[in-house]
NUVORO-71204 format. One record per residue (C-alpha): x, y, z; residue number from 1; residue in three letters. Coordinates in pm, 1 decimal, padded with zeros to 6 digits, m for minus. Each point is the difference from the previous one (the first is absolute). Layout:
residues N
X;Y;Z;NUM;ALA
...
This chain:
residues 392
m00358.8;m01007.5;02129.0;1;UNK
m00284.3;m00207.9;m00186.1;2;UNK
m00345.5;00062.9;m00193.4;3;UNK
00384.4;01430.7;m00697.0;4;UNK
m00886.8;01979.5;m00053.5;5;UNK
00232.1;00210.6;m00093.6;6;UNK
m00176.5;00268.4;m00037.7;7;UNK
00270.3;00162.4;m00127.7;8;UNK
00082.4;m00305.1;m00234.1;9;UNK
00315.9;00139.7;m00172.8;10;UNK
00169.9;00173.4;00294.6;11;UNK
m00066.1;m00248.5;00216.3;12;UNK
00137.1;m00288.9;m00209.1;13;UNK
00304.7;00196.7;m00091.3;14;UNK
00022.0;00020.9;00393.2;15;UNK
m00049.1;m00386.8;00031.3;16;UNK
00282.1;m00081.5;m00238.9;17;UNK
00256.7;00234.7;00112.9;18;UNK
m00035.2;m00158.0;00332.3;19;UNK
m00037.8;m00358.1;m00050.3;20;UNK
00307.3;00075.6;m00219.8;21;UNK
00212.9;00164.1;00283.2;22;UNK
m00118.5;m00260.8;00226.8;23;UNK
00166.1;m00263.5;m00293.8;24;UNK
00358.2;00164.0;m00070.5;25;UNK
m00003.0;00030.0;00410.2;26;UNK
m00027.8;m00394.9;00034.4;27;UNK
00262.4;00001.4;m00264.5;28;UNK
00231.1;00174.6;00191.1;29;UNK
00300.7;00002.0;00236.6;30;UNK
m00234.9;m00051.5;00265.0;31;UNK
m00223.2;m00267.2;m00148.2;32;UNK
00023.7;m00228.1;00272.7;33;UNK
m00007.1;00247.9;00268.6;34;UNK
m00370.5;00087.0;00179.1;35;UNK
m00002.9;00388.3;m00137.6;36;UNK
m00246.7;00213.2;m00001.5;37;UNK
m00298.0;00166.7;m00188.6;38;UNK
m00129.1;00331.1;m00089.6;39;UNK
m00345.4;00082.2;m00123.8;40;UNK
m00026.6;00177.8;m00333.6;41;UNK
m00144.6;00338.6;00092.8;42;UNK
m00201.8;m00014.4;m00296.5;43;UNK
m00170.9;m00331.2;00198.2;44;UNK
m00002.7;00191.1;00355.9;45;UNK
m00169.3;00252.4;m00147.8;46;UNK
m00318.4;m00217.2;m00132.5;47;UNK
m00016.7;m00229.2;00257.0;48;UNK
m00050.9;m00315.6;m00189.1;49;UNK
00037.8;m00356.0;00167.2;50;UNK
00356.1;m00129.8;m00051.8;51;UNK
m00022.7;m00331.3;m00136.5;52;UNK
00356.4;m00177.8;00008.8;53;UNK
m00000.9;m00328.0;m00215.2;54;UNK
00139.8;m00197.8;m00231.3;55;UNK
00071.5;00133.7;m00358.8;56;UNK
m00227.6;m00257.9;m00124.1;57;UNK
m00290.5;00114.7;00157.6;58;UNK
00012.9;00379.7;m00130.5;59;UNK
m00267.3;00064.2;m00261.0;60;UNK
00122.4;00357.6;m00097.9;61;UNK
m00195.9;00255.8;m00098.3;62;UNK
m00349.8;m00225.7;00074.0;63;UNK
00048.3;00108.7;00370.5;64;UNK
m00249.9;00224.0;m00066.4;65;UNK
m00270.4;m00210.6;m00053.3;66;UNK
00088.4;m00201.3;00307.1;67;UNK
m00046.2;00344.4;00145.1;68;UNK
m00304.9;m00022.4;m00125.6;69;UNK
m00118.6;m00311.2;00130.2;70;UNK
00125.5;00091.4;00344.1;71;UNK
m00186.9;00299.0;00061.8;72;UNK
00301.3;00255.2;m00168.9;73;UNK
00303.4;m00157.3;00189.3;74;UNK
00302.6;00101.1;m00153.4;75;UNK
00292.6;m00236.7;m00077.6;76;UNK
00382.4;00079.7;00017.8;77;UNK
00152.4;m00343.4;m00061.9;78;UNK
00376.2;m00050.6;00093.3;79;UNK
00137.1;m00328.1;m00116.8;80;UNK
00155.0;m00216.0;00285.8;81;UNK
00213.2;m00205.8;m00240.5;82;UNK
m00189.7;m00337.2;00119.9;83;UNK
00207.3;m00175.6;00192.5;84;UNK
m00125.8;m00001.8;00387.7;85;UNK
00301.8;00019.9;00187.6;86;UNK
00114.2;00361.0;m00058.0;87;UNK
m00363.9;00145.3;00011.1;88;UNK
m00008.2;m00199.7;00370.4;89;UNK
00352.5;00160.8;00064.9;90;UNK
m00130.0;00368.9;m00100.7;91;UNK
m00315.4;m00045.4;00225.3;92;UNK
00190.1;m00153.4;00289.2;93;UNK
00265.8;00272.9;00013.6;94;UNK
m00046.4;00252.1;m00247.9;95;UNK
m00275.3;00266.7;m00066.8;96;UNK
m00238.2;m00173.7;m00265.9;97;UNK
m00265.4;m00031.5;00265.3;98;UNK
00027.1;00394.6;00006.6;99;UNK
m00016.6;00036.1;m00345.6;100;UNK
m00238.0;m00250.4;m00141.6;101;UNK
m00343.0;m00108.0;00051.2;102;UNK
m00080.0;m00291.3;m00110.6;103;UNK
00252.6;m00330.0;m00165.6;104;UNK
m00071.4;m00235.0;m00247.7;105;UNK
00289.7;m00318.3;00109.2;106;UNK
00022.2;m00338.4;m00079.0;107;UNK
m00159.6;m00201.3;00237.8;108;UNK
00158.6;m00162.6;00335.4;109;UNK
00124.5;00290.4;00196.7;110;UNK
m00342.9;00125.9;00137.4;111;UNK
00066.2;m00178.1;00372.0;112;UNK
00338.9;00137.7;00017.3;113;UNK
m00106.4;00328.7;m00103.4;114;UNK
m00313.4;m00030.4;00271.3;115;UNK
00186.2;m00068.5;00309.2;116;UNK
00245.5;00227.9;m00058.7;117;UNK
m00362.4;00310.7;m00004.0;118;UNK
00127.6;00092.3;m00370.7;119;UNK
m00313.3;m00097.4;m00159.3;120;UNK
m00380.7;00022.1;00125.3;121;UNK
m00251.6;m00240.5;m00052.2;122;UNK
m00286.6;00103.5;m00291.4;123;UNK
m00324.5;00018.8;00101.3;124;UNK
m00156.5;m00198.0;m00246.5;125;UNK
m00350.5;00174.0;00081.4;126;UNK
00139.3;00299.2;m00166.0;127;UNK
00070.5;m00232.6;m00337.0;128;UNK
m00298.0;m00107.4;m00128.6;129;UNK
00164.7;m00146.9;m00286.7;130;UNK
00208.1;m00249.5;00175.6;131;UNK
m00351.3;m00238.0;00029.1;132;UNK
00030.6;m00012.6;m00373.9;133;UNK
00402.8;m00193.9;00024.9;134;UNK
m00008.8;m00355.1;m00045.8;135;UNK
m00013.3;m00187.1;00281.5;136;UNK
00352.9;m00183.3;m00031.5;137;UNK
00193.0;00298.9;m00044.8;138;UNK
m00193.7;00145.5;00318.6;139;UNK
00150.1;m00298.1;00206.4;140;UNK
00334.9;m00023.1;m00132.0;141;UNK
00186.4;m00016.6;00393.1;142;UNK
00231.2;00230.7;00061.2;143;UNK
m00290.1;00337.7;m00097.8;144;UNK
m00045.4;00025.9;00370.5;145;UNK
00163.1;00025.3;00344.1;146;UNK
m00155.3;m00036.8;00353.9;147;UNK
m00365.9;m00004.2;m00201.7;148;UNK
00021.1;00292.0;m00175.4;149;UNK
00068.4;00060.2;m00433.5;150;UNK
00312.9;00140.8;m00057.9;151;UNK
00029.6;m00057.2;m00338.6;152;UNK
m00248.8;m00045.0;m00281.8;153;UNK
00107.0;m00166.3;m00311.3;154;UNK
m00063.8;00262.4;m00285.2;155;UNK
00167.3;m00168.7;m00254.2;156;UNK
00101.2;m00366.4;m00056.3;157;UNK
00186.8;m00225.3;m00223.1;158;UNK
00209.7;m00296.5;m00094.2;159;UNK
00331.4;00051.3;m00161.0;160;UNK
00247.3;m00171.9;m00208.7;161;UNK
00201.1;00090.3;m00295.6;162;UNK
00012.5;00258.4;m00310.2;163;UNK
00163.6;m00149.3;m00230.6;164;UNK
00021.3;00115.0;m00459.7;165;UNK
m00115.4;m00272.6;m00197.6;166;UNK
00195.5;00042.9;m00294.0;167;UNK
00268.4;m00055.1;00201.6;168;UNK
m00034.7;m00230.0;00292.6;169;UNK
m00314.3;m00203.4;m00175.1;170;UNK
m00257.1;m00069.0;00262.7;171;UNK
00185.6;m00047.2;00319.3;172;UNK
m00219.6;m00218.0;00249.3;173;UNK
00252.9;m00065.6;00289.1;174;UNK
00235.1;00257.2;00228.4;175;UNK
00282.1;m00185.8;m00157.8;176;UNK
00024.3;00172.2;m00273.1;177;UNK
00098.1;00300.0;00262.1;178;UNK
00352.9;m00247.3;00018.9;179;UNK
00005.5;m00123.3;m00336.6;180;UNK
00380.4;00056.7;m00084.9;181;UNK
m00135.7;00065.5;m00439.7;182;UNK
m00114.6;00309.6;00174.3;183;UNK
00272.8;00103.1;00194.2;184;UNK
00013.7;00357.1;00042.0;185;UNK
m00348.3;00026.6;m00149.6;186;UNK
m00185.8;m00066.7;00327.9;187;UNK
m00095.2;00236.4;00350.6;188;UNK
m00177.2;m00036.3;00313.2;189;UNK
m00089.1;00275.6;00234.1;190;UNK
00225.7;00143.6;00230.4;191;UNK
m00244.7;m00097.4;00313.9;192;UNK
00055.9;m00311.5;00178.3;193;UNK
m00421.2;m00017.8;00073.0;194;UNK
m00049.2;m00060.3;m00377.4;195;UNK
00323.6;m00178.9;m00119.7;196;UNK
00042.6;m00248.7;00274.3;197;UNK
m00283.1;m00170.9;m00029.5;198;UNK
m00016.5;00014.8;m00365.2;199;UNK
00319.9;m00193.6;00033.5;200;UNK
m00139.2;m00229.5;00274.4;201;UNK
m00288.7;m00113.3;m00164.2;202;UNK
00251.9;m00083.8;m00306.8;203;UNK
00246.7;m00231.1;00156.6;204;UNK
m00272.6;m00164.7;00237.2;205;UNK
m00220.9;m00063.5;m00352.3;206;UNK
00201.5;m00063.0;m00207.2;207;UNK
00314.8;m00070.8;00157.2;208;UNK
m00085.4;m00216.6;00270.6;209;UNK
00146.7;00225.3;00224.3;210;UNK
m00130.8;m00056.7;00374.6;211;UNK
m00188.1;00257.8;00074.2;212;UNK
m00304.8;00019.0;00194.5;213;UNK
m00175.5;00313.5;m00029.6;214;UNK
00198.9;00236.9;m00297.8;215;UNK
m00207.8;00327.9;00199.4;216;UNK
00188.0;m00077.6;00328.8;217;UNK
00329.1;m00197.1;m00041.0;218;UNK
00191.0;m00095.5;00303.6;219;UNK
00318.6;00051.3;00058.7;220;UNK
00231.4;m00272.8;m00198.0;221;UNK
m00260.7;00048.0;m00278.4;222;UNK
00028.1;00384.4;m00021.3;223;UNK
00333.0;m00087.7;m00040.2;224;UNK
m00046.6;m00219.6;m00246.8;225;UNK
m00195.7;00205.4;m00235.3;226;UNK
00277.0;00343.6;00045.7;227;UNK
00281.0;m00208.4;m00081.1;228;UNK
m00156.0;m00118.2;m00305.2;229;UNK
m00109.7;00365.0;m00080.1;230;UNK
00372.8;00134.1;00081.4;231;UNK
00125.4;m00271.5;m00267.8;232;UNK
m00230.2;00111.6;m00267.3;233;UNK
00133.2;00350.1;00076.0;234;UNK
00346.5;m00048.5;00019.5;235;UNK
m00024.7;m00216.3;m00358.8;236;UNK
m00163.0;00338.6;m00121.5;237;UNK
m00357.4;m00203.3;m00031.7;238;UNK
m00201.6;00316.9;m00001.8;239;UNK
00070.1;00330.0;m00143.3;240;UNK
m00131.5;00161.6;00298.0;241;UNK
m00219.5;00005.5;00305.0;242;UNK
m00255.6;00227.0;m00046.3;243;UNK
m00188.3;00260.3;00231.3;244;UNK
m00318.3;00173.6;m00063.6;245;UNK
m00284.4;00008.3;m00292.1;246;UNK
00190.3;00229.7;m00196.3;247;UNK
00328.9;m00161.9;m00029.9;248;UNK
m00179.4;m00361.0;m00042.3;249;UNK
m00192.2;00179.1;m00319.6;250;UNK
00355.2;00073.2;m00156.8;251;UNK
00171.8;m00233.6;00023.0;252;UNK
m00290.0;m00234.3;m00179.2;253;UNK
m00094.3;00299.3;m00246.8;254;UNK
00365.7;00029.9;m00117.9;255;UNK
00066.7;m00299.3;00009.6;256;UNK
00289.2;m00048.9;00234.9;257;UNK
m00172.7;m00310.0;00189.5;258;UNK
m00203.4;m00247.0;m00207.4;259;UNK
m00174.8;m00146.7;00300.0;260;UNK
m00012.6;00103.2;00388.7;261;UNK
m00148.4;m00145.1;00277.8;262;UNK
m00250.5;00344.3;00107.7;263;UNK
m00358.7;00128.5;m00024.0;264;UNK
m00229.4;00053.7;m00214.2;265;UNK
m00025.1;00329.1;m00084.3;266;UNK
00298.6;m00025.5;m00141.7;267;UNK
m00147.8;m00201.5;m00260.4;268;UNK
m00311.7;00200.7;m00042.1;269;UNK
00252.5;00320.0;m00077.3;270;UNK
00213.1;m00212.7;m00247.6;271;UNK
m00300.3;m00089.3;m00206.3;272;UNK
m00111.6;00321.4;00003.4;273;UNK
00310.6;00113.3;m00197.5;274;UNK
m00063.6;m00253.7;m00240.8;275;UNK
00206.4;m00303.6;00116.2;276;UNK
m00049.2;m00371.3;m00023.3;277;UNK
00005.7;m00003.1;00413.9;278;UNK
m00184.8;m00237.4;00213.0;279;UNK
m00084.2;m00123.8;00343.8;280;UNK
00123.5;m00362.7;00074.6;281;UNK
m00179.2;m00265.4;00138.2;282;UNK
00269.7;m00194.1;00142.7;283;UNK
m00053.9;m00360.6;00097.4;284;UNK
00160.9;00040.7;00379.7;285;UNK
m00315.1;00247.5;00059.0;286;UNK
m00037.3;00386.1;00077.4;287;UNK
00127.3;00238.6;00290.6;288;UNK
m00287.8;00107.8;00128.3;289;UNK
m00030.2;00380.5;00182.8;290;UNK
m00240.7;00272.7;00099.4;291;UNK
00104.7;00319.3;00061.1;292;UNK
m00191.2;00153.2;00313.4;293;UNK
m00138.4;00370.0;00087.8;294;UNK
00107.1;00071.0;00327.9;295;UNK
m00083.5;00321.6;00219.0;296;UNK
00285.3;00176.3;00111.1;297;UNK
m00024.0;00087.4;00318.8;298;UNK
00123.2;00371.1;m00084.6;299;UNK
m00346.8;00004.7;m00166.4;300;UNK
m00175.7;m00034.4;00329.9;301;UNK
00239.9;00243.5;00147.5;302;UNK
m00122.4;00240.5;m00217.6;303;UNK
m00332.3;m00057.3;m00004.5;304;UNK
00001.9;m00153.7;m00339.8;305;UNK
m00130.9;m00310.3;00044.4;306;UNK
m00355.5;00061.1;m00137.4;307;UNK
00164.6;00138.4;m00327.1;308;UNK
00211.4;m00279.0;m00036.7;309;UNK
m00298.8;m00234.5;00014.4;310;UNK
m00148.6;00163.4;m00251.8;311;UNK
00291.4;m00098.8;m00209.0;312;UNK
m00032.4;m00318.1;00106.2;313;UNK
m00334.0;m00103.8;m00074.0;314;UNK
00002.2;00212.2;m00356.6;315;UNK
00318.4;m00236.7;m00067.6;316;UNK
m00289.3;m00294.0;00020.6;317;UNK
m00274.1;00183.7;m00157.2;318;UNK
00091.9;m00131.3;m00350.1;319;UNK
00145.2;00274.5;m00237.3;320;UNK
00308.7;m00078.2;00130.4;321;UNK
00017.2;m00347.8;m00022.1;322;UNK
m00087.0;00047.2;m00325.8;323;UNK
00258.9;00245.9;m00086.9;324;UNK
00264.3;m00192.4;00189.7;325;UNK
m00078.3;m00323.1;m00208.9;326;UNK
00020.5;00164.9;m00312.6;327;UNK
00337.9;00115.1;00039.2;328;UNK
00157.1;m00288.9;00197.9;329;UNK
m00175.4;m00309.0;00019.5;330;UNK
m00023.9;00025.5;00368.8;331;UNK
m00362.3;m00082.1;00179.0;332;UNK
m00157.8;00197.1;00282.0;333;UNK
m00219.4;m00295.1;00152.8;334;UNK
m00335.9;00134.0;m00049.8;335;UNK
m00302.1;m00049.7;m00230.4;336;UNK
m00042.3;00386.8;00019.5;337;UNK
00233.3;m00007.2;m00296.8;338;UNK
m00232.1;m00167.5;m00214.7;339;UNK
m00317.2;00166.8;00103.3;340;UNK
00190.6;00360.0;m00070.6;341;UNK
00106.5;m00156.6;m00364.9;342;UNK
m00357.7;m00082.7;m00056.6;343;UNK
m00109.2;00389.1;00069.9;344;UNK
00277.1;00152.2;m00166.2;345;UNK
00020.5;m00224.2;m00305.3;346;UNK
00196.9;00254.0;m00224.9;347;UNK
00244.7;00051.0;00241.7;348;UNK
00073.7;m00344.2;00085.6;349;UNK
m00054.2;m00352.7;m00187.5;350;UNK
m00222.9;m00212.1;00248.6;351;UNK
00068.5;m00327.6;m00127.9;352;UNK
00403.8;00135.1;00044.1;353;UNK
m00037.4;00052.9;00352.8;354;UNK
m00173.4;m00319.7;00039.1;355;UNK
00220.6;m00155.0;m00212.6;356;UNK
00318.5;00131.7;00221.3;357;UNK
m00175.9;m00063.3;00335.9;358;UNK
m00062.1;m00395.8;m00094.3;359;UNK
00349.6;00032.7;m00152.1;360;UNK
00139.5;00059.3;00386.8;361;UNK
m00259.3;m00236.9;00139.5;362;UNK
00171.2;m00255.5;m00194.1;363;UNK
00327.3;00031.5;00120.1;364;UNK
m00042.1;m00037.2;00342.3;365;UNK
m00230.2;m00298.1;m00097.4;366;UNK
00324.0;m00185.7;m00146.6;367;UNK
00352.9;00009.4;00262.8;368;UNK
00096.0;00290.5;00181.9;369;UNK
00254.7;00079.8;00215.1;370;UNK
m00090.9;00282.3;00187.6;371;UNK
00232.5;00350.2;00061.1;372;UNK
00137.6;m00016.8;00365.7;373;UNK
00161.1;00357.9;00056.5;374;UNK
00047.5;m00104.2;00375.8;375;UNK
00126.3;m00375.2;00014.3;376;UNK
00111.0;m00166.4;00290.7;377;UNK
00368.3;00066.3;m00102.8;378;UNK
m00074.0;00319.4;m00109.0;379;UNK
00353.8;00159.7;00094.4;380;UNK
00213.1;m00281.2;m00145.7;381;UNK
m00196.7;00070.8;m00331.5;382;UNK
00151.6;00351.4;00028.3;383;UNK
00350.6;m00110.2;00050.7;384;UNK
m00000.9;m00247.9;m00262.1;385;UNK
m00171.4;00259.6;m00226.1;386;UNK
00300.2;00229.6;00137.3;387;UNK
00266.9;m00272.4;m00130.8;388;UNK
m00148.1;m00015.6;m00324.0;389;UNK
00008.7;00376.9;m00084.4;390;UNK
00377.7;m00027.4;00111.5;391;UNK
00082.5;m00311.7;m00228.3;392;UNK
């Protein structure tokens, strides 16, 4: 692809945690790979709320509320889907999440496949008066609709690259230093083959002179190209791990077992925030660029929840929580609401911050990016070779 109301606050967040948390040791289970299946909190049966099912990245905690606010009292239970597209796809297609949740937050590029199979509805976007406020790029990006009809609308946005401690890496300004034997052992990338691939890709075709056309959508002999390059670096013991999820990415910076990782940032934002020398790379081979799309689960139409969940959807555009979500990752949501709610609410947000962070964004995608494909053309081989380097 081309150019992250509780009314009941303290019950209900105890509620939220205790499930997101069963949801994680689940996925870490015997059964990871398998489909499974979900069961509702009663706690969250009980008040109704609209199931939001996203990535970790895009929770904001206890500041639900006010989105409840801005959404005419919607209430949030958030359930992290651990990111990566292809078991989220796997639970709609044949488990039960479409029973269970509402409405998904996923990285964009599965909205088609998730359309023609009738496991997401379209959005009305009469019903989200806020989406007129998006910019206009990040309205058209290609693969938000299917058949004429907006299946996903890109509530948060970004360009990512490396986190990397300058005391000990010094200011790292290509992916090589990813591969740079001095840090053997010292290095990760994330255990997803949507971010680390291309990450890889746009390495060796930069800087390498590897020939490859597009890094987002390799074909075949350059897929396999890139993996066995990756499998090397593994088997040498070039990384100390690949990663999964915002949590584990955190730790591993904040204690200092990885000095720099190819991953988002967020992670960076967290490391500062305990007081480390951690920043966001601009590397000279460019930026992975991604938005991460609410969809309407179909489930949500089944049970006449579809107005609710619009509710949600336009608050998420309505500016407190692109606020909110740029103060504590770095991420943008892609409209000028964000500003205008700073301006109003200037002791609860720095205005010339969320400009600041929203011409921050602009800027990357101004420079080279390769965008996020979560549905290339070769989409299964990059799960087998993804399969062969887990096994290595």
């Amino acid at each position: 692809m081309t150019p992250g109301r509780r009314s009941n606050s303290s019950s209900r967040i105890r509620s939220q945690l205790t499930r997101r948390q069963l949801v994680q040791r689940a996925a870490l289970g015997a059964g990871a790979l398998a489909v499974g299946t979900f069961r509702l909190p009663r706690a969250a049966q009980a008040a109704n709320p609209i199931n939001f099912w996203a990535s970790g990245g895009l929770d904001i905690g206890d500041d639900w509320k006010i989105v409840a606010s801005e959404s005419g009292g919607v209430e949030v239970e958030f359930t992290d889907n651990g990111n990566d597209p292809a078991p989220v796809v796997a639970k709609l297609v044949a488990g039960n999440a479409n029973e269970i949740y509402d409405v998904g937050g996923l990285q964009g590029g599965t909205e088609r496949e998730l359309a023609k199979r009738g496991l997401i509805a379209p959005w009305d976007l009469a019903q989200i008066p806020n989406y007129s406020s998006m910019w206009e790029w990040a309205k058209n990006i290609p693969y938000l609709s299917f058949e004429g009809k907006t299946y996903g609308i890109p509530t948060v946005i970004n360009a990512d690259s490396m986190v990397a401690l300058r005391s000990r890496v010094g200011n790292a300004d290509s992916y090589g230093v990813i591969f740079d034997r001095k840090l053997k052992g010292k290095t990760a990338m994330e255990d997803a083959w949507i971010n680390s691939v291309i990450f890889t890709a746009m390495y060796l075709k930069n800087s390498e002179n590897a020939k490859i056309s597009e890094p987002g959508d390799l074909m075949a002999d350059e897929l396999g190209l890139v993996m066995e390059f990756l499998i090397k670096n593994k088997k040498d013991r070039q990384f100390r791990t690949f990663w999964s999820g915002l949590e584990q990415g955190v730790q591993l910076i904040a204690n200092q077992e990885v000095w720099v990782m190819t991953g988002w940032e967020s992670i960076a934002y967290a490391a500062r925030r305990r007081g480390l020398d951690c920043y966001y790379a601009a590397p000279k081979e460019g930026y992975e660029a991604w938005c991460n799309n609410t969809i309407l689960l179909k489930g949500a139409v089944d049970r006449n929840r579809s107005k609710t969940a619009h509710q949600l959807a336009n608050a998420l555009l309505s500016g407190f929580y692109g606020c909110k979500l740029g103060a504590l990752r770095g991420y943008a949501v892609p409209t000028d609401n964000n500003v205008a709610y700073a301006t109003a609410h200037p002791r609860v947000f720095d205005p010339a911050a969320v400009k600041a962070l929203s011409e921050h964004v602009k800027a990357k995608f101004a420079g080279t990016v390769y965008w996020q494909n979560t549905r290339p053309a070769n989409f299964q081989l990059y799960e087998e070779w993804w399969q062969r380097l887990r096994n290595a």
